[in-house]
C-alpha positions in Angstrom: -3.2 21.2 -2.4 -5.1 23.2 -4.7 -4.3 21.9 -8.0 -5.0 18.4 -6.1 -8.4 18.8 -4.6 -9.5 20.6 -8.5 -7.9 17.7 -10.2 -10.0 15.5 -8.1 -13.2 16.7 -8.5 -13.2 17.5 -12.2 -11.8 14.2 -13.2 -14.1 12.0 -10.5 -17.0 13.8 -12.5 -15.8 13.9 -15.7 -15.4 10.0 -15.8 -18.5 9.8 -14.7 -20.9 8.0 -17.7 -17.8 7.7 -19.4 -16.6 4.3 -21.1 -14.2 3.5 -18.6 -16.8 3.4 -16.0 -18.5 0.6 -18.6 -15.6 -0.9 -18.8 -15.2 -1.0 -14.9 -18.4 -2.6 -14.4 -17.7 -5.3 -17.4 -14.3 -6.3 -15.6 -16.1 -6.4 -12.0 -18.5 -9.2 -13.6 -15.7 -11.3 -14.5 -13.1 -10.5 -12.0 -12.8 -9.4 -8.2 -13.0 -6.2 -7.6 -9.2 -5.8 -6.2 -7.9 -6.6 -9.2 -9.8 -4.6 -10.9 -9.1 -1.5 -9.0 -5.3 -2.4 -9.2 -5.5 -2.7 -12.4 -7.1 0.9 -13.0 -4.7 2.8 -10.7 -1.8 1.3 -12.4 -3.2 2.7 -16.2 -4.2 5.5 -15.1 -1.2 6.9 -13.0 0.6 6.0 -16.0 -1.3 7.9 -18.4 -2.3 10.4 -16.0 1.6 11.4 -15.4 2.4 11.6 -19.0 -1.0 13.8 -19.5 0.5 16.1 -16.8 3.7 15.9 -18.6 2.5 17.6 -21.6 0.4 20.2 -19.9 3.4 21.4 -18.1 5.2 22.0 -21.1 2.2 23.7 -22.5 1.5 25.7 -19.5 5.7 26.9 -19.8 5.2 27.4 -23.2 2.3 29.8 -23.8 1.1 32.8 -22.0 -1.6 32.8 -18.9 -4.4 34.5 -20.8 -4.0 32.3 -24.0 -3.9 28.9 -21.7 -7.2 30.3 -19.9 -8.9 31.0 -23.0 -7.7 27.5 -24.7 -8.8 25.5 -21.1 -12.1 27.2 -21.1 -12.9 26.3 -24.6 -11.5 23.3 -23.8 -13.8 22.5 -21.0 -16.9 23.7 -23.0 -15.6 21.0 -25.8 -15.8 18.6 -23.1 -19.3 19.8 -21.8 -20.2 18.3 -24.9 -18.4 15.7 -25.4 -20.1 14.4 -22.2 -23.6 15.2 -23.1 -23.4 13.7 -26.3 -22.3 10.4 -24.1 -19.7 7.5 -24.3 -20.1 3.6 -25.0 -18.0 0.8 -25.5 -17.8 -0.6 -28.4 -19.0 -4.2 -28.6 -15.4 -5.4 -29.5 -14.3 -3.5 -26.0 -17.1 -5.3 -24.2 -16.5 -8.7 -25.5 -12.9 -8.2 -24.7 -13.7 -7.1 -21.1 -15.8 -10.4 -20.7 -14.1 -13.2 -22.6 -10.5 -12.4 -21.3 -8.6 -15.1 -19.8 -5.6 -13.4 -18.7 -4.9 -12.1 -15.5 -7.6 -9.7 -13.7 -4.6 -6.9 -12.9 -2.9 -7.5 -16.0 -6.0 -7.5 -18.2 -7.6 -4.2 -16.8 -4.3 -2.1 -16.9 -3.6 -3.2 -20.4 -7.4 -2.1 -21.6 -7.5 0.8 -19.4 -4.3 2.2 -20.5 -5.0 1.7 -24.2 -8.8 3.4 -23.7 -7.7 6.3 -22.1 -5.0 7.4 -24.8 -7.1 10.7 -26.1 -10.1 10.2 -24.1 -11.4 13.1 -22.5 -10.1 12.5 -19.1 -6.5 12.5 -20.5 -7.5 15.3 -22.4 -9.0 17.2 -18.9 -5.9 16.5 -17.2 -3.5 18.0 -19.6 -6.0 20.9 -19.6 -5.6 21.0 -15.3 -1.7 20.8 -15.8 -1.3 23.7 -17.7 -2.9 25.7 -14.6 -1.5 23.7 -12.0 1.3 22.4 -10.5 2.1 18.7 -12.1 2.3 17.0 -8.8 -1.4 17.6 -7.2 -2.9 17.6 -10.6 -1.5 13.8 -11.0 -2.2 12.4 -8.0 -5.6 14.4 -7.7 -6.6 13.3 -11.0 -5.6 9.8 -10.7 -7.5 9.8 -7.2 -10.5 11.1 -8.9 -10.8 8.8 -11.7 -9.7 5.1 -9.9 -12.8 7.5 -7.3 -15.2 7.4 -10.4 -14.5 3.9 -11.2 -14.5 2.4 -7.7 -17.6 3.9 -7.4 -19.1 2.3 -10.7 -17.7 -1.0 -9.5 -19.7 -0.8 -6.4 -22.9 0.3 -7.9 -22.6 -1.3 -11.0 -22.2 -4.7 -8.7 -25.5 -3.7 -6.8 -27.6 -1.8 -9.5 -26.8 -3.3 -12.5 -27.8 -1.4 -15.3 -30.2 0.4 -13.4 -28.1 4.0 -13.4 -29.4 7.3 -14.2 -27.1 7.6 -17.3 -28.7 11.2 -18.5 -28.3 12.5 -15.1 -24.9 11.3 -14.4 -24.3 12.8 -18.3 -25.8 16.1 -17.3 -24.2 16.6 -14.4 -21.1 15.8 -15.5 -21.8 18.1 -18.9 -22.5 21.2 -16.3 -19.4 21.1 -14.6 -17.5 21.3 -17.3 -19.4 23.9 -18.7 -19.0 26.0 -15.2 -15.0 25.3 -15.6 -15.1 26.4 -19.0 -16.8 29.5 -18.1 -15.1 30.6 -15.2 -11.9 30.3 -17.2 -13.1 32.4 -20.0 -14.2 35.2 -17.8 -11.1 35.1 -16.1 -9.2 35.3 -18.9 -11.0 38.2 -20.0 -11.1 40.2 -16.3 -7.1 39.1 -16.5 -6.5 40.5 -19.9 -8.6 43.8 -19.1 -6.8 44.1 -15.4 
């Protein structure tokens, strides 16, 4: 439960600000938001497993204090990543409003190719290699359809009207907390 209930709230705020919350709130203009949703759990369970994949074998492969000094780094990488803030591109957008295709089938298909290397994928092989793979997928899949239900929802209401910076700041702190914590334990571990 552990690994499921981290998972969760790392990747709910990591995707928060990021382009597949844009996305989200592109598709939601065009499309229901049922399909939409549908369409985001499917990509991202599929990309979340295979993320959780490859940090298992990391985690197996490497020692504790070496995967807690590479995930704490990692997370400060990401701390930064997220302040320095994610857009779509105007192809991405113009695809998200011009297809014709359907809703499920068009959201899963850009969702799946957007998150290949994108910082939640990234995150979540990061959680893996701490945790077990079972919590950290479903926990990370729960927190990111989370993140982009939520943008769904407000982006229907608010329109453009969100406090990007704040959202990005936010965001950018937590990871830096993660990395942190990670760090120091690594080096409390190493000197224990």
């Amino acid at each position: 439960m552990e690994a499921f209930w981290i998972s969760l709230a790392v990747i709910f705020v990591a995707e928060m600000g990021d382009k597949s919350q844009l996305m989200a709130m592109t598709f939601a203009t065009r499309f229901k938001p049922w399909p939409v949703l549908a369409g985001i759990t499917i990509a991202t369970t599929a990309v979340h497993l295979v993320s959780v994949a490859v940090g298992g074998l990391i985690g197996d492969a490497l020692p504790t204090t070496a995967i807690s000094v590479v995930a704490g780094l990692a997370f400060l990488g990401f701390a930064l990543w997220t302040l320095r803030g994610d857009e779509l591109t105007d192809e991405e957008s113009s695809k998200a409003r011009r297809t014709t295709r359907n809703a499920v089938v068009a959201v899963t298909v850009a969702f799946f190719l957007s998150e290949l290397g994108d910082k939640t994928m990234l995150a979540t092989i990061t959680l893996a290699t701490q945790h077990g793979w079972l919590g950290t997928w479903i926990g990370s899949t729960v927190g990111m359809v989370a993140a982009d239900a939520l943008a769904i929802v407000v982006g229907r209401l608010l329109g453009k009207h969100l406090p990007e910076k704040a959202i990005r700041y936010g965001a950018a702190a937590v990871f830096a907390i993660f990395g942190i914590v990670l760090l120091v334990d690594a080096v409390v571990y190493r000197a224990g």
